[in-house]
Kinemage of the C-alpha trace (Angstrom):
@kinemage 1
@onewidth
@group {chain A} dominant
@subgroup {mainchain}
@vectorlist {calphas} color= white
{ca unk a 1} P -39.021 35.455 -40.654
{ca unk a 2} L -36.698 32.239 -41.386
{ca unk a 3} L -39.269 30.853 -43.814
{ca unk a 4} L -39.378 34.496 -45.705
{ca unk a 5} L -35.364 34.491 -45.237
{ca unk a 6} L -35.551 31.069 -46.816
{ca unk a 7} L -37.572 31.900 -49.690
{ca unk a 8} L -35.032 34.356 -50.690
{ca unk a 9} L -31.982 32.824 -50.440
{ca unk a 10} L -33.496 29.600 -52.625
{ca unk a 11} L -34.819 32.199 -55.352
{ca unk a 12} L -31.098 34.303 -55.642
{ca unk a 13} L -28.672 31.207 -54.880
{ca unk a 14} L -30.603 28.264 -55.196
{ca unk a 15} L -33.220 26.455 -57.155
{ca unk a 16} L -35.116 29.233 -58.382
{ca unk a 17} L -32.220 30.879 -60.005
{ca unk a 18} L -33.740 32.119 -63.705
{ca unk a 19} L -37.041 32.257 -62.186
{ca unk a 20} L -39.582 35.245 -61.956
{ca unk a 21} L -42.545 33.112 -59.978
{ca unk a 22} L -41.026 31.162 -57.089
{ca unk a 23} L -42.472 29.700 -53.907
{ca unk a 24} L -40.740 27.572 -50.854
{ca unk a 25} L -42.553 25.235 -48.636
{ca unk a 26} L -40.595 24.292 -45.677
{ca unk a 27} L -41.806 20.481 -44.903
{ca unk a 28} L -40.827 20.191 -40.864
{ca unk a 29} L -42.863 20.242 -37.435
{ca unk a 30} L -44.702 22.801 -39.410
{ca unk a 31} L -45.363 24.210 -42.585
{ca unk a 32} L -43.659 27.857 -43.425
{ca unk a 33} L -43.409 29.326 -47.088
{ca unk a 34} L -42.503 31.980 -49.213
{ca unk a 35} L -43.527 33.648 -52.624
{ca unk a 36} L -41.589 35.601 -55.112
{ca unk a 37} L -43.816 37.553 -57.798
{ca unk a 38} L -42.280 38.960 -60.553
{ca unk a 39} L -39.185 38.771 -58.827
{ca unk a 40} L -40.367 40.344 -55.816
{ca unk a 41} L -39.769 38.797 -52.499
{ca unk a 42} L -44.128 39.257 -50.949
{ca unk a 43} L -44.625 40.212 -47.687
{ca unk a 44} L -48.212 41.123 -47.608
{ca unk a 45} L -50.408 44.038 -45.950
{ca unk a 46} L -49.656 42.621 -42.411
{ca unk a 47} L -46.478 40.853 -43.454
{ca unk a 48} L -48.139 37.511 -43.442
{ca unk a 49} L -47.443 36.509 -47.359
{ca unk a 50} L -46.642 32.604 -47.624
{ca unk a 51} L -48.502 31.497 -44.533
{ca unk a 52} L -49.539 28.435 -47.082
{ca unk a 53} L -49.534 25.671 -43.497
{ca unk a 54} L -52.383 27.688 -42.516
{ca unk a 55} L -55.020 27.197 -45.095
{ca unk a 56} L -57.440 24.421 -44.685
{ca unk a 57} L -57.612 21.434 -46.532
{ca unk a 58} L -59.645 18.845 -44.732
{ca unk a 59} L -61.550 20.856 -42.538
{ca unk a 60} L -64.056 18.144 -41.818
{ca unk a 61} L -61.982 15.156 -40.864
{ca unk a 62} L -58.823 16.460 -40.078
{ca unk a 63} L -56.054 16.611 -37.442
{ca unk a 64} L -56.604 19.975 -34.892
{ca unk a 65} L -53.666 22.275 -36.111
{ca unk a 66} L -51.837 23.836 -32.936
{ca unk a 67} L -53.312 27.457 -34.588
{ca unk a 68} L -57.246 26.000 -33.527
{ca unk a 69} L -58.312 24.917 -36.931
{ca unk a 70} L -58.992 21.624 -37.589
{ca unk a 71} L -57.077 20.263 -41.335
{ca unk a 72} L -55.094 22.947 -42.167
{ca unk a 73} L -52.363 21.905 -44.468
{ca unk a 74} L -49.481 22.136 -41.906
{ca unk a 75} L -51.489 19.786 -39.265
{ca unk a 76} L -51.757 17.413 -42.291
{ca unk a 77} L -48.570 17.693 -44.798
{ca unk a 78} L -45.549 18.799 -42.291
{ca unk a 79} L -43.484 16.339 -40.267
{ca unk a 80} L -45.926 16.227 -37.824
{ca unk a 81} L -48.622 15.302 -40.139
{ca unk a 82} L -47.122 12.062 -41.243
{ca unk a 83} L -46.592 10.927 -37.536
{ca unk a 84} L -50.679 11.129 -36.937
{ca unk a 85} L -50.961 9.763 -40.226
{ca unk a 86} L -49.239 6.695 -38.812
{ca unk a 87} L -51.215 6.772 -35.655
{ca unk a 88} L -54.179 7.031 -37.076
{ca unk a 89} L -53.860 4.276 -38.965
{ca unk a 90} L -52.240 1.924 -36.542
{ca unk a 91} L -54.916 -0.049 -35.312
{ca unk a 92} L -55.259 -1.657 -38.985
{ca unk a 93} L -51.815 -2.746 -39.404
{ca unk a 94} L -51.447 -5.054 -36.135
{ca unk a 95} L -47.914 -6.541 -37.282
{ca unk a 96} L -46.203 -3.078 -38.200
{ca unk a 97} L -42.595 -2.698 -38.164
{ca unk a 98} L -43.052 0.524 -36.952
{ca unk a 99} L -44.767 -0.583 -33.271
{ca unk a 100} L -41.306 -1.763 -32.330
{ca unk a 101} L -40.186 1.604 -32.698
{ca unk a 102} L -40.117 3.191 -29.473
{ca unk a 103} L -42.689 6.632 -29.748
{ca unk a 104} L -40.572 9.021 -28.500
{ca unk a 105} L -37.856 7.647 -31.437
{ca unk a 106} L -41.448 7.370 -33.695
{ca unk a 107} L -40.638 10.361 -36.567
{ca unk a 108} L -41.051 11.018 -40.195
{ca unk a 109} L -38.226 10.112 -40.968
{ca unk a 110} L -38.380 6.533 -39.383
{ca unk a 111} L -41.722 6.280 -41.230
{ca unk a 112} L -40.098 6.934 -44.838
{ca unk a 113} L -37.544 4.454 -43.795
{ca unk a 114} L -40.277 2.114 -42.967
{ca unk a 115} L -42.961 3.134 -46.141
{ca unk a 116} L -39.063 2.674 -48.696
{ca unk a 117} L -38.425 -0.888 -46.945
{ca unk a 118} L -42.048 -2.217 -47.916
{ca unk a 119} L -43.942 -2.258 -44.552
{ca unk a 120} L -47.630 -1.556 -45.504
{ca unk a 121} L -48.452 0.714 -42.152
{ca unk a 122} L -45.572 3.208 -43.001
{ca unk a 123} L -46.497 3.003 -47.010
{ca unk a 124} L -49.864 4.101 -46.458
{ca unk a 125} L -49.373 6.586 -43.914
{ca unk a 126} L -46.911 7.940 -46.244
{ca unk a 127} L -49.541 7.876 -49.599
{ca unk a 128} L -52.069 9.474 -47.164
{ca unk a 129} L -49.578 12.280 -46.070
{ca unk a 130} L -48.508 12.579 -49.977
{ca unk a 131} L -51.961 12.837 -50.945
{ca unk a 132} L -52.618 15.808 -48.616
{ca unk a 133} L -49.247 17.443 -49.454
{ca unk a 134} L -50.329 17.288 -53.127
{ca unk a 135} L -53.897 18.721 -51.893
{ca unk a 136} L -52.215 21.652 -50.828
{ca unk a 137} L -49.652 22.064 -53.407
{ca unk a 138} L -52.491 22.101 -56.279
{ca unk a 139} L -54.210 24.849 -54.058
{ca unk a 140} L -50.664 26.804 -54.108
{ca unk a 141} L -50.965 26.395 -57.968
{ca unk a 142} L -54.036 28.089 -57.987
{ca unk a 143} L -53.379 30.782 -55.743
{ca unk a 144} L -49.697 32.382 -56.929
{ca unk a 145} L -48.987 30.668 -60.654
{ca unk a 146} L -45.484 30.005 -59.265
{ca unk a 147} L -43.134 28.531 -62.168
{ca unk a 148} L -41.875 26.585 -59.773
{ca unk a 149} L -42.146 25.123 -56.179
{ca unk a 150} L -39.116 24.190 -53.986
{ca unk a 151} L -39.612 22.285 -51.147
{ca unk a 152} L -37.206 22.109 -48.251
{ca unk a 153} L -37.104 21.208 -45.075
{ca unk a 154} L -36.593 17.222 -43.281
{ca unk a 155} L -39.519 15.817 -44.949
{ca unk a 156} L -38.241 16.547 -48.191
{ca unk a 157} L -35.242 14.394 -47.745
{ca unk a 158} L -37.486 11.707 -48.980
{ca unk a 159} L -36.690 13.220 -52.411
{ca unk a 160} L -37.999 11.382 -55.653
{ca unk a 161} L -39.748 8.547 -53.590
{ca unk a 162} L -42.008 11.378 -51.738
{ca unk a 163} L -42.115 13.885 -55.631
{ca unk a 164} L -42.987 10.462 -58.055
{ca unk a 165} L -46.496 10.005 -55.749
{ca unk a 166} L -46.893 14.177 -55.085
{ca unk a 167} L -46.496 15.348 -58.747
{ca unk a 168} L -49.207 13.091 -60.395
{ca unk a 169} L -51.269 13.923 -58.021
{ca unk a 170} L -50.721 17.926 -57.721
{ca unk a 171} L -51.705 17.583 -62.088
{ca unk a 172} L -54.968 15.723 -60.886
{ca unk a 173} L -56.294 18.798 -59.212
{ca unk a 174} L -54.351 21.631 -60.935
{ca unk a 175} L -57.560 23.133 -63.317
{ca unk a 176} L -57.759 26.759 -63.695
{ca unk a 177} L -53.883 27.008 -64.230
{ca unk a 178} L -52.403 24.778 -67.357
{ca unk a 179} L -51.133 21.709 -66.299
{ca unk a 180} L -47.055 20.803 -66.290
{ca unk a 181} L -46.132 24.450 -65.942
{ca unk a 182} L -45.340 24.564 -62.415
{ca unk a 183} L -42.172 22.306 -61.586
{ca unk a 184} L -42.034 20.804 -57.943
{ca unk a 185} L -38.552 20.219 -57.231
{ca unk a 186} L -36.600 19.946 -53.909
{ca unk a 187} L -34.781 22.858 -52.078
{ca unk a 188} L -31.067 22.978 -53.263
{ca unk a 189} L -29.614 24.905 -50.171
{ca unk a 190} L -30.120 22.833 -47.128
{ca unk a 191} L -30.576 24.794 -43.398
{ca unk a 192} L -28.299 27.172 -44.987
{ca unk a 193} L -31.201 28.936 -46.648
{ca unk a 194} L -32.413 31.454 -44.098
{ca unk a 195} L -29.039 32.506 -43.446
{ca unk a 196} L -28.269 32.931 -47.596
{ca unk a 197} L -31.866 34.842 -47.729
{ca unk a 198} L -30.877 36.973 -44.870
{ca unk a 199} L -27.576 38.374 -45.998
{ca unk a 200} L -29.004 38.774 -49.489
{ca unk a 201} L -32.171 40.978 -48.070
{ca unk a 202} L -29.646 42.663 -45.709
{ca unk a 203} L -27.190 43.628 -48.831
{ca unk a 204} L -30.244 44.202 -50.969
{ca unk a 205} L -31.184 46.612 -48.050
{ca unk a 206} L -34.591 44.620 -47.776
């Protein structure tokens, strides 16, 4: 699929050039993903390898992900997840730049605007999203060892203000594997990606 596609392209052309242990997160409406073991790209028994959006994380108070669950890690880290962040915390920020943002026009990227400018709704939706993206990312750590995560996708256009709250935190909860030897870094090749990793798998024949 385009996440898969994705994966690949980023691991031959992109960030995880010079890599053997590479995974993609794709941070939009959802949550897709990728891993590369030993420089392999995984697809998995079923070819569901990288499904990361789809574990759970807070499965007692969290959002309902459109797959039925309730806190998976897409329904709280992707785009998505930051706008019900916001929501949910609305009622405590009355004066909120972001209620005079119309809620059709209300997206993550209007809420990163808002968190970077100082308004205290937006900033702690945003350290609540970060918190559960980091969450999730630790739980990554644990499952594939990756040398390094990219992540891509709109929600990672928030760059170092989004990686200097998500990369303390990730060490926090990283345990089994050493800390500081999985670097979390942004996606190099853009929406270009899928189309990279597909003409790479078709040369490679697969």
């Amino acid at each position: 699929n385009d996440a898969r596609c994705a994966t690949l392209g980023e691991y031959v052309f992109g960030v995880g050039q010079g890599t053997r242990d590479f995974a993609l997160l794709t941070l939009g409406t959802g949550i897709g993903g990728g891993i590369v073991g030993q420089g392999v790209l995984l697809i998995g028994h079923a070819m569901g390898a990288g499904e990361f959006g789809h574990h759970q994380i807070r499965p007692d108070t969290g959002f309902i992900c459109g797959c039925g669950k309730v806190g998976c890690f897409e329904a709280q880290a992707s785009g998505t997840g930051l706008i019900r962040h916001a929501m949910r915390l609305a009622p405590s920020f009355p004066r909120s730049a972001l209620l005079d943002v119309p809620r059709e026009k209300l997206g993550s990227k209007a809420i990163r605007k808002a968190a970077q400018a100082g308004d205290q709704h937006a900033l702690a939706a945003f350290n609540a999203y970060c918190d559960d993206l980091a969450l999730g990312l630790a739980n990554v750590i644990a499952f594939v060892n990756p040398e390094v995560i990219a992540l891509g996708g709109g929600v990672s256009s928030a760059g170092e203000f989004m990686l200097d709250r998500v990369r303390p935190a990730v060490e926090l909860r990283t345990t089994m594997v050493p800390r500081g030897t999985t670097r979390i870094v942004r996606a190099t090749l853009g929406n270009d990606a899928g189309a990279v990793g597909a003409a790479t798998a078709a040369i490679r024949g697969g």
